[in-house]
mmCIF file as Biopython writes it, N, C-alpha, C and O atoms, coordinates in Angstrom:
data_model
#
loop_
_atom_site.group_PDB
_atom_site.id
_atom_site.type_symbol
_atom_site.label_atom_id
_atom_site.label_alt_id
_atom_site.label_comp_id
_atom_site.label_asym_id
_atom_site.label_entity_id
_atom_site.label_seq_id
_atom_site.pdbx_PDB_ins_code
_atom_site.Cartn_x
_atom_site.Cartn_y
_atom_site.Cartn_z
_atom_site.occupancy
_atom_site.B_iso_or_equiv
_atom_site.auth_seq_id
_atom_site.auth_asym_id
_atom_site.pdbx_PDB_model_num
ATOM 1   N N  . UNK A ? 1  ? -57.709 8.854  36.043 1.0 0.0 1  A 1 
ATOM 2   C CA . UNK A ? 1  ? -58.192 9.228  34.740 1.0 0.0 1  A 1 
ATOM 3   C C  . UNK A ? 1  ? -57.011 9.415  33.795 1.0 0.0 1  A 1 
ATOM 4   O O  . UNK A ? 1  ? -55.864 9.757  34.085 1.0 0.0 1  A 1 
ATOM 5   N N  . UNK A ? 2  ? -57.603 9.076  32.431 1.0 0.0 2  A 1 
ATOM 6   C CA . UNK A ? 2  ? -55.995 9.716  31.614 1.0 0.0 2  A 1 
ATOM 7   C C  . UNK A ? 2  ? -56.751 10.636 30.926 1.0 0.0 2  A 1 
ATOM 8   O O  . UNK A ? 2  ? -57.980 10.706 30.957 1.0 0.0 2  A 1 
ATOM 9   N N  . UNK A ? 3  ? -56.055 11.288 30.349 1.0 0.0 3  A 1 
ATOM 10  C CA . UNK A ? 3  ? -56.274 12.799 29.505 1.0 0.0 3  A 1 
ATOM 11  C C  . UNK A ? 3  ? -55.496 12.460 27.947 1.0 0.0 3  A 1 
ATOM 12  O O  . UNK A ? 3  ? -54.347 12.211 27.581 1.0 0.0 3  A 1 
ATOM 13  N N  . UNK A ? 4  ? -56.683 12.593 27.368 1.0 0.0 4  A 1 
ATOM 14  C CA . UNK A ? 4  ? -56.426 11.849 25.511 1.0 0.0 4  A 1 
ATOM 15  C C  . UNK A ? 4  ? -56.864 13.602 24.679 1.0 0.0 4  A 1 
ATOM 16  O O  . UNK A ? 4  ? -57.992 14.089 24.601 1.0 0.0 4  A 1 
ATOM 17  N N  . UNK A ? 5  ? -55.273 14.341 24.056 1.0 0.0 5  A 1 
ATOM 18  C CA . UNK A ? 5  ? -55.406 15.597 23.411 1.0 0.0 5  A 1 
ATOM 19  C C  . UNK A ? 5  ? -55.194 15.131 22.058 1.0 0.0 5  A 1 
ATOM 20  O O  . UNK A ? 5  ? -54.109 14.577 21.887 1.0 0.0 5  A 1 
ATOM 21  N N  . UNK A ? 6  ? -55.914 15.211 21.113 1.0 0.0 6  A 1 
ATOM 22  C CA . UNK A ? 6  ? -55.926 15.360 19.824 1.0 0.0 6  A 1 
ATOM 23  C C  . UNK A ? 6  ? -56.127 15.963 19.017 1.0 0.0 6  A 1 
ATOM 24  O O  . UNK A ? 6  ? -57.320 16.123 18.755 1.0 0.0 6  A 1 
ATOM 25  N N  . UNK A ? 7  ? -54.977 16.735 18.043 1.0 0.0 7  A 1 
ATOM 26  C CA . UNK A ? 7  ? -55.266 17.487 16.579 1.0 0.0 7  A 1 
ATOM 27  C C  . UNK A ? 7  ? -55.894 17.265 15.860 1.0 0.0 7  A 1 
ATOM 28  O O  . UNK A ? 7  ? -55.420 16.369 15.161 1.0 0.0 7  A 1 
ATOM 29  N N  . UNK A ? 8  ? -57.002 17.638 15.483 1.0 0.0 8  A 1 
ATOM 30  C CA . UNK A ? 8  ? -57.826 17.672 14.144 1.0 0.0 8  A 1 
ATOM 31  C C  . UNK A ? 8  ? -57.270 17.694 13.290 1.0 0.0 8  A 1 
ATOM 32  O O  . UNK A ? 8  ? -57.639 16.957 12.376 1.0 0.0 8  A 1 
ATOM 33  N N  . UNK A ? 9  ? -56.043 18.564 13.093 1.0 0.0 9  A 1 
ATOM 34  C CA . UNK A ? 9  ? -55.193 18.907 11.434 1.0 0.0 9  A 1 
ATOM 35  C C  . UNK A ? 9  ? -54.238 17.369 11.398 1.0 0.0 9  A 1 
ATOM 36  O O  . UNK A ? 9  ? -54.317 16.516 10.514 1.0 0.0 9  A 1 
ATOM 37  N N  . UNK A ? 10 ? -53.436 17.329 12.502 1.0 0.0 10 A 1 
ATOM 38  C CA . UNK A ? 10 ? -52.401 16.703 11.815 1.0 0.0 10 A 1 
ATOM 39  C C  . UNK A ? 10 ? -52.409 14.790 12.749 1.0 0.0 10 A 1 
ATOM 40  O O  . UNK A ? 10 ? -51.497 13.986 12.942 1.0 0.0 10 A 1 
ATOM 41  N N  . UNK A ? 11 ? -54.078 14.756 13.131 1.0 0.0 11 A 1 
ATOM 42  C CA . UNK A ? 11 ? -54.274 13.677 13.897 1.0 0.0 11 A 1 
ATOM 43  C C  . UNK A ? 11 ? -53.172 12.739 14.793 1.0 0.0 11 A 1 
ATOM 44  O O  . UNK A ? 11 ? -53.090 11.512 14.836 1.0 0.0 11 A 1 
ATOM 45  N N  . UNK A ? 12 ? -52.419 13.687 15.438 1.0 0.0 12 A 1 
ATOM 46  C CA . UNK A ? 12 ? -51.614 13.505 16.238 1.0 0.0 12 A 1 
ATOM 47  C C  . UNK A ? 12 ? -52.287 13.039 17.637 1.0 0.0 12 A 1 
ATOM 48  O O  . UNK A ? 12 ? -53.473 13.329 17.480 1.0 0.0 12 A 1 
ATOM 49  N N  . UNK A ? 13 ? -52.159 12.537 18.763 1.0 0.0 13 A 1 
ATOM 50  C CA . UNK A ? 13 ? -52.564 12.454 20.024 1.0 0.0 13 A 1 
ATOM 51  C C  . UNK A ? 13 ? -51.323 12.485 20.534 1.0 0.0 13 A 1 
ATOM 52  O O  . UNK A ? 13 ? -50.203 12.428 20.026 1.0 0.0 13 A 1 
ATOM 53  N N  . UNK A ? 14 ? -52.017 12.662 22.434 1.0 0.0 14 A 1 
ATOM 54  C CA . UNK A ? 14 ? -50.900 12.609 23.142 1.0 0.0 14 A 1 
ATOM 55  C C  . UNK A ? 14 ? -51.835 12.374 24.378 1.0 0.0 14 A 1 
ATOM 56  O O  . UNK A ? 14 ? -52.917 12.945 24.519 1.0 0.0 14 A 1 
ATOM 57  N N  . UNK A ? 15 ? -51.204 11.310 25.414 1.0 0.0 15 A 1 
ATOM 58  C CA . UNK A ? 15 ? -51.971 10.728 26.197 1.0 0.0 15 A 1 
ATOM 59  C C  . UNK A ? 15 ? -51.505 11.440 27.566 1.0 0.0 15 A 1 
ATOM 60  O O  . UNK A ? 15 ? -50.403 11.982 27.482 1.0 0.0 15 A 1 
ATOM 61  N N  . UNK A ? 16 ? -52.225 11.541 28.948 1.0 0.0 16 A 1 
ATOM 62  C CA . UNK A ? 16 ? -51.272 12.040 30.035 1.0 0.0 16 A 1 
ATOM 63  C C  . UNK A ? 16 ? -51.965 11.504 31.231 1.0 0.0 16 A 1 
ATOM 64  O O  . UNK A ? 16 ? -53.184 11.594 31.377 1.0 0.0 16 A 1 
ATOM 65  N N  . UNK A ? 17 ? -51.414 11.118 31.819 1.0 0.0 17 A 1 
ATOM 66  C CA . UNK A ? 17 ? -51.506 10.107 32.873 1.0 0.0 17 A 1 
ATOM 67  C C  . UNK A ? 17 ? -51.184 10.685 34.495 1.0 0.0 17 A 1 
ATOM 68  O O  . UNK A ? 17 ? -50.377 10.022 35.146 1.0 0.0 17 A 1 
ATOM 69  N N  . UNK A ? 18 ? -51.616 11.533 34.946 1.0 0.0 18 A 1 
ATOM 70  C CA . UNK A ? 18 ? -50.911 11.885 35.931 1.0 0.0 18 A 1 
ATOM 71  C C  . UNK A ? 18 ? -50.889 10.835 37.177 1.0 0.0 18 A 1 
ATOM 72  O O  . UNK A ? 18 ? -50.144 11.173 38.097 1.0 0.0 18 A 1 
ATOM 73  N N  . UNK A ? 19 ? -51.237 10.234 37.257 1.0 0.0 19 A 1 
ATOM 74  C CA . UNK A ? 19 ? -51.003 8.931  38.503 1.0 0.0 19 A 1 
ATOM 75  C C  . UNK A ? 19 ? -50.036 8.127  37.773 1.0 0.0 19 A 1 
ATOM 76  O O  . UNK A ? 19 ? -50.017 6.930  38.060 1.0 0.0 19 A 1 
ATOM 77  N N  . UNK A ? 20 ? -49.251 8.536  36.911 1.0 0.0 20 A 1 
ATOM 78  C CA . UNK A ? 20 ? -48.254 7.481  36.818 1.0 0.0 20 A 1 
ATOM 79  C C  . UNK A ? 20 ? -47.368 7.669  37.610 1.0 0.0 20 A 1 
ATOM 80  O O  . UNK A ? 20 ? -46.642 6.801  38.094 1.0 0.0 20 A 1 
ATOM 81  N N  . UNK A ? 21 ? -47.332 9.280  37.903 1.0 0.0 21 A 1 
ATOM 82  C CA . UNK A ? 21 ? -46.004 10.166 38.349 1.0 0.0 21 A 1 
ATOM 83  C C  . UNK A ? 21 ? -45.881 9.401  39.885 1.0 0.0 21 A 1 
ATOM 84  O O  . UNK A ? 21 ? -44.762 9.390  40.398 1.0 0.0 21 A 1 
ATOM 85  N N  . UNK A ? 22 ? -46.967 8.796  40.583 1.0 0.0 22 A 1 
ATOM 86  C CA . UNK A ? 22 ? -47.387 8.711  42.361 1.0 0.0 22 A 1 
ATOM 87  C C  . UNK A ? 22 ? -46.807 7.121  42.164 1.0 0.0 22 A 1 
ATOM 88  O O  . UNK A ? 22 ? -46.418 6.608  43.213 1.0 0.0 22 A 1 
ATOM 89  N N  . UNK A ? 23 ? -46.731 6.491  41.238 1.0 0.0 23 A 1 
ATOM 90  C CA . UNK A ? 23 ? -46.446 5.416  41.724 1.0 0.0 23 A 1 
ATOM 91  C C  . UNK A ? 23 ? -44.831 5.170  41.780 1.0 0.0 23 A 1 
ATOM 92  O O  . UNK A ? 23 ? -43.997 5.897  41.240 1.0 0.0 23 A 1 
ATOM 93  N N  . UNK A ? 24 ? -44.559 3.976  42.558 1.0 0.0 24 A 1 
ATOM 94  C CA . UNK A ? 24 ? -43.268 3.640  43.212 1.0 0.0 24 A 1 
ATOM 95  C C  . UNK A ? 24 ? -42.381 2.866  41.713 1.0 0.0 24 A 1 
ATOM 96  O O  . UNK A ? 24 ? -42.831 2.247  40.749 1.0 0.0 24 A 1 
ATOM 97  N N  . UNK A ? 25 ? -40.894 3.285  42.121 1.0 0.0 25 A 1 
ATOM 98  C CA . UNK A ? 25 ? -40.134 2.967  40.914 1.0 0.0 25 A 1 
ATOM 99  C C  . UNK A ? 25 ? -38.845 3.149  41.317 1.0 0.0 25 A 1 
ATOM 100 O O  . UNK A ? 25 ? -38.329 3.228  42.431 1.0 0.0 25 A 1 
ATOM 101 N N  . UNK A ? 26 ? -38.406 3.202  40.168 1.0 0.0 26 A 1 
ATOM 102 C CA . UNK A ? 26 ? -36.408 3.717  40.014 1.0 0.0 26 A 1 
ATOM 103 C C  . UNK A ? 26 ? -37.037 5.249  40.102 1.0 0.0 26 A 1 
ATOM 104 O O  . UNK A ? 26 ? -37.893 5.774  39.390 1.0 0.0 26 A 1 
ATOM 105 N N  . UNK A ? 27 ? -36.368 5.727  41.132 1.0 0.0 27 A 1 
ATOM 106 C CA . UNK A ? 27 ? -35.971 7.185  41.532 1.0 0.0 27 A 1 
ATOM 107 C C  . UNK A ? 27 ? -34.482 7.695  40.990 1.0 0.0 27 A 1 
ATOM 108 O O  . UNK A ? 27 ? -34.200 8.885  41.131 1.0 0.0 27 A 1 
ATOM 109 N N  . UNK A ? 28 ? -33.833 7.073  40.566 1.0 0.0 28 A 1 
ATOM 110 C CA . UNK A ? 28 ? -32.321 7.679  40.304 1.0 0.0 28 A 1 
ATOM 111 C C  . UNK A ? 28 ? -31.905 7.896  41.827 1.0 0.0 28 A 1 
ATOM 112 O O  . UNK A ? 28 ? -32.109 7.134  42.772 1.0 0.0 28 A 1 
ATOM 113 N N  . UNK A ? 29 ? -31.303 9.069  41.820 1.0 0.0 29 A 1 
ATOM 114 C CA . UNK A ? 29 ? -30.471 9.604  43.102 1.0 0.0 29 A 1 
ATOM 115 C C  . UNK A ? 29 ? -29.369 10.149 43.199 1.0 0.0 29 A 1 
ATOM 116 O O  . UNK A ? 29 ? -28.958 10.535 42.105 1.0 0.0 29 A 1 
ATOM 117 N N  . UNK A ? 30 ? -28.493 10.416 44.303 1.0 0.0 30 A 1 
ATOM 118 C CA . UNK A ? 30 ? -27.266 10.331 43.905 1.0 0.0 30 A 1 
ATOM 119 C C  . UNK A ? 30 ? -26.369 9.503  43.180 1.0 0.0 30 A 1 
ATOM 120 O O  . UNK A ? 30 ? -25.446 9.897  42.468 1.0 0.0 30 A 1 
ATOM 121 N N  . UNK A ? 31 ? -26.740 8.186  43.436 1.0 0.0 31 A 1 
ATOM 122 C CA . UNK A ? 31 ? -25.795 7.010  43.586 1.0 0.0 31 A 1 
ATOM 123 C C  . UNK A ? 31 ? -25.466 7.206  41.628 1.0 0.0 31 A 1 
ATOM 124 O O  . UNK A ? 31 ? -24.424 7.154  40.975 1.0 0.0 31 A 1 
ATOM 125 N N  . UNK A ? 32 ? -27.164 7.474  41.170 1.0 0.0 32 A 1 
ATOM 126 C CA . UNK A ? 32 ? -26.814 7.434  40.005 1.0 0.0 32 A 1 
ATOM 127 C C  . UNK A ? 32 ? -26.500 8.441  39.347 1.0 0.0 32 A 1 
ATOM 128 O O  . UNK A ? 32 ? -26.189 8.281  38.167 1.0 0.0 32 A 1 
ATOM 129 N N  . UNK A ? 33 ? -26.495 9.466  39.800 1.0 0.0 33 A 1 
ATOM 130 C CA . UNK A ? 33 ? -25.441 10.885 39.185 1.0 0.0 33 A 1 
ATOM 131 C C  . UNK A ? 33 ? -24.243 10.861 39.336 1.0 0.0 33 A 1 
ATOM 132 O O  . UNK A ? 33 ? -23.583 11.607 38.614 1.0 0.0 33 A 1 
ATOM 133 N N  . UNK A ? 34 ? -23.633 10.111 40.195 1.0 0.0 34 A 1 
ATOM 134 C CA . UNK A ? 34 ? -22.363 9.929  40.256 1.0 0.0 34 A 1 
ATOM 135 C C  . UNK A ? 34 ? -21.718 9.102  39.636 1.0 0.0 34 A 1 
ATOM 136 O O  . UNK A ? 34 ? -20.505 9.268  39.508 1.0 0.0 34 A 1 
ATOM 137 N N  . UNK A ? 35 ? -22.354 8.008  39.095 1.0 0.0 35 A 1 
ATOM 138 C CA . UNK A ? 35 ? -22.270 6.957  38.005 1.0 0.0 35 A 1 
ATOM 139 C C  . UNK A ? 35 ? -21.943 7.477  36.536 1.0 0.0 35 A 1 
ATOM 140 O O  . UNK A ? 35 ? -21.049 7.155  35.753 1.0 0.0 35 A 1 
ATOM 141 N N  . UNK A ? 36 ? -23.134 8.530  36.426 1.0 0.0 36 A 1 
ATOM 142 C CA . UNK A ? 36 ? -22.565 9.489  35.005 1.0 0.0 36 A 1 
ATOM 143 C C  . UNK A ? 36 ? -22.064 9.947  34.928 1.0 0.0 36 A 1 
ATOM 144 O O  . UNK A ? 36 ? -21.390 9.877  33.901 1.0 0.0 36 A 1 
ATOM 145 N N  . UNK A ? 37 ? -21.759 11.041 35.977 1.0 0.0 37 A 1 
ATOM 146 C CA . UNK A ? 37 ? -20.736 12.051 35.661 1.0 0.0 37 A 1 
ATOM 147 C C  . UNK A ? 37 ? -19.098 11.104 35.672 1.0 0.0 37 A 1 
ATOM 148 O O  . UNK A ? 37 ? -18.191 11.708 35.099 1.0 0.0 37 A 1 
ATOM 149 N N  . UNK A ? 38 ? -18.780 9.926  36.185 1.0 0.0 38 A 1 
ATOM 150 C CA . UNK A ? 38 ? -17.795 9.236  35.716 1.0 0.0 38 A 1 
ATOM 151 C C  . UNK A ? 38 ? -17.940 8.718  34.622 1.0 0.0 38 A 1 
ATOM 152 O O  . UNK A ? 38 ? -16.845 8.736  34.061 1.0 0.0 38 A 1 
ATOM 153 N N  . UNK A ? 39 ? -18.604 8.314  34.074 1.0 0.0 39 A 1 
ATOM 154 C CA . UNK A ? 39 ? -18.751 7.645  32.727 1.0 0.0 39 A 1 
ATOM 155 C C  . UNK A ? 39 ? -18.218 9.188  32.101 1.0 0.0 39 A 1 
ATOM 156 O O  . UNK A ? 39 ? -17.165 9.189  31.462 1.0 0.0 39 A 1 
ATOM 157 N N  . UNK A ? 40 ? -18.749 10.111 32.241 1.0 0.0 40 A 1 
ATOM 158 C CA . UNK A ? 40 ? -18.792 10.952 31.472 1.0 0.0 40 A 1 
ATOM 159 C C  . UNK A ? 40 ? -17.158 11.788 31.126 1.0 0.0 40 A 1 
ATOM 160 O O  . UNK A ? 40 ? -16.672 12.158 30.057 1.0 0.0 40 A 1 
ATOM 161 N N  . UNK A ? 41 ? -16.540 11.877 32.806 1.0 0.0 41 A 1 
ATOM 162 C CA . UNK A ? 41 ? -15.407 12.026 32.825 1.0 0.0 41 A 1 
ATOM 163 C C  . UNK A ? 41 ? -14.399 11.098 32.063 1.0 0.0 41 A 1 
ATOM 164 O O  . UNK A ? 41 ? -13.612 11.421 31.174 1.0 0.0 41 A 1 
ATOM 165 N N  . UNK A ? 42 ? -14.594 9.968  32.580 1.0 0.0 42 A 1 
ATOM 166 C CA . UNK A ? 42 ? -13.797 8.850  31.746 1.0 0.0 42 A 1 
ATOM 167 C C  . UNK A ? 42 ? -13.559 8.714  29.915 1.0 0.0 42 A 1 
ATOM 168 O O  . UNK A ? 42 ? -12.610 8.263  29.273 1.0 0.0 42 A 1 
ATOM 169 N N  . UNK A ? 43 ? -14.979 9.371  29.437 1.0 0.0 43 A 1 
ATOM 170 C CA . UNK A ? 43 ? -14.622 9.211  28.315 1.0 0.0 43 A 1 
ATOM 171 C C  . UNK A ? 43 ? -14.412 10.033 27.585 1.0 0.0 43 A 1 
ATOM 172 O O  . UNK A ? 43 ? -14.400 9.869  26.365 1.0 0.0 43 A 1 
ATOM 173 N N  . UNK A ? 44 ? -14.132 11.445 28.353 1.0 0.0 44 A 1 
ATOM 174 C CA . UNK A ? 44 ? -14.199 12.825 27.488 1.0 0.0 44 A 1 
ATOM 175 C C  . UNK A ? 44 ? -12.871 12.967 26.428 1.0 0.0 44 A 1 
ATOM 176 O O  . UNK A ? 44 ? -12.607 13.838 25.599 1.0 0.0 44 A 1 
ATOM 177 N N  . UNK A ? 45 ? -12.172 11.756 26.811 1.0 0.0 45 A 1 
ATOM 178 C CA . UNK A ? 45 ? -11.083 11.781 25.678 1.0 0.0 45 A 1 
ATOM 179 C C  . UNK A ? 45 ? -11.496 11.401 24.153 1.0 0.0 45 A 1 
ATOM 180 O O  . UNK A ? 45 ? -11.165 11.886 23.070 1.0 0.0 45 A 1 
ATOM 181 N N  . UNK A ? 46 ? -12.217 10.503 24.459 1.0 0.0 46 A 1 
ATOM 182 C CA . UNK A ? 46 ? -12.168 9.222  23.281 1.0 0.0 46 A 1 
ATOM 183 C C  . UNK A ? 46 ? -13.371 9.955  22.229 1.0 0.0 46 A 1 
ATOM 184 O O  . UNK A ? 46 ? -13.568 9.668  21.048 1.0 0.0 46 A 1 
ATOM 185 N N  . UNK A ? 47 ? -14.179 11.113 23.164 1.0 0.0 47 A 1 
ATOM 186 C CA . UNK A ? 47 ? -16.087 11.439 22.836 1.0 0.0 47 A 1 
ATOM 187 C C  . UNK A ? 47 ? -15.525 12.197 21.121 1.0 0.0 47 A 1 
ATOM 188 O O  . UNK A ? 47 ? -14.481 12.790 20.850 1.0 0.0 47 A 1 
ATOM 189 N N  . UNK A ? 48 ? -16.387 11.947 20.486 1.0 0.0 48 A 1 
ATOM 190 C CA . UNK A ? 48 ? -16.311 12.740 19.205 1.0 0.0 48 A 1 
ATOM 191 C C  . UNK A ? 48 ? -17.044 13.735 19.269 1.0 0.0 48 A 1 
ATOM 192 O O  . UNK A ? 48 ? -16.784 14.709 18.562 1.0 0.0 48 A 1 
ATOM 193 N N  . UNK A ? 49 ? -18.259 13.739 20.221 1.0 0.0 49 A 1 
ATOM 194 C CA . UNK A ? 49 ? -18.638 14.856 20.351 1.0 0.0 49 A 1 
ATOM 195 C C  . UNK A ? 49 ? -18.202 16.081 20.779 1.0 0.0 49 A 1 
ATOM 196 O O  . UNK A ? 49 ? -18.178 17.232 20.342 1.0 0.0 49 A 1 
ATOM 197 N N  . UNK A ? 50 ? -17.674 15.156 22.318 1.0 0.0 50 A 1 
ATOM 198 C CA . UNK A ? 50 ? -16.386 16.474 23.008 1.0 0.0 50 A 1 
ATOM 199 C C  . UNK A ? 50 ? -15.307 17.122 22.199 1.0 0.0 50 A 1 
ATOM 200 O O  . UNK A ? 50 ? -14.648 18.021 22.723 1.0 0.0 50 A 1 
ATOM 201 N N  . UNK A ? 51 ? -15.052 16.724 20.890 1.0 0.0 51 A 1 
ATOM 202 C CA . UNK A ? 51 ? -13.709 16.687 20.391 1.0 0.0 51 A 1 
ATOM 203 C C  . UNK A ? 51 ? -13.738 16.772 19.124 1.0 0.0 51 A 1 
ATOM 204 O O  . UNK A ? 51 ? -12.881 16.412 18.318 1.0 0.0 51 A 1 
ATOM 205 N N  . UNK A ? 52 ? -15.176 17.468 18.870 1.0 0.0 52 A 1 
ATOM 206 C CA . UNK A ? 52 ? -15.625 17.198 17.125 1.0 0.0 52 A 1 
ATOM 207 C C  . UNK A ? 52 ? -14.559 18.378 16.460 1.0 0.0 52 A 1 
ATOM 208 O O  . UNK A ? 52 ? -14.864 18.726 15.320 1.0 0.0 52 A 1 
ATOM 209 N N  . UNK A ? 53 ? -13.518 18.931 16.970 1.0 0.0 53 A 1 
ATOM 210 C CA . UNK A ? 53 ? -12.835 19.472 16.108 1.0 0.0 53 A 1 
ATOM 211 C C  . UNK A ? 53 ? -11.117 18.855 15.452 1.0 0.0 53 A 1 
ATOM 212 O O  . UNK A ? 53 ? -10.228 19.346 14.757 1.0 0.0 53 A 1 
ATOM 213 N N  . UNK A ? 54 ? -11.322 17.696 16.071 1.0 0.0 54 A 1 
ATOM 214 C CA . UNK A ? 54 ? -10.172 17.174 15.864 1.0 0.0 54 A 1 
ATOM 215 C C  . UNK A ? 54 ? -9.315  17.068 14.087 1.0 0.0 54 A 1 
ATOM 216 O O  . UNK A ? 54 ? -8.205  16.550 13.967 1.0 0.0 54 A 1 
#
């Protein structure tokens, strides 16, 4: 079943699906946390965010 919530005021919806969650996919994992946190290391020089006080 999906589940359809809608505002009267600001006719917004929002749909929810809970059997999407059961089906098979990209899980992430380690393999891919370790992927970011190097990306992440690698670029903490260059990041403007990291460094927005320059």
């Amino acid at each position: 079943f999906i589940l359809v919530m809608m505002n009267k005021y600001t006719k917004d919806a929002t749909l929810i699906n809970p059997l999407r969650n059961k089906r098979p996919g990209f899980a992430g994992g380690p393999d891919v946390d370790k992927y970011v946190n190097k990306l992440v290391e690698e670029s903490k020089g260059d990041c403007d965010f990291c460094n927005y006080q320059r």
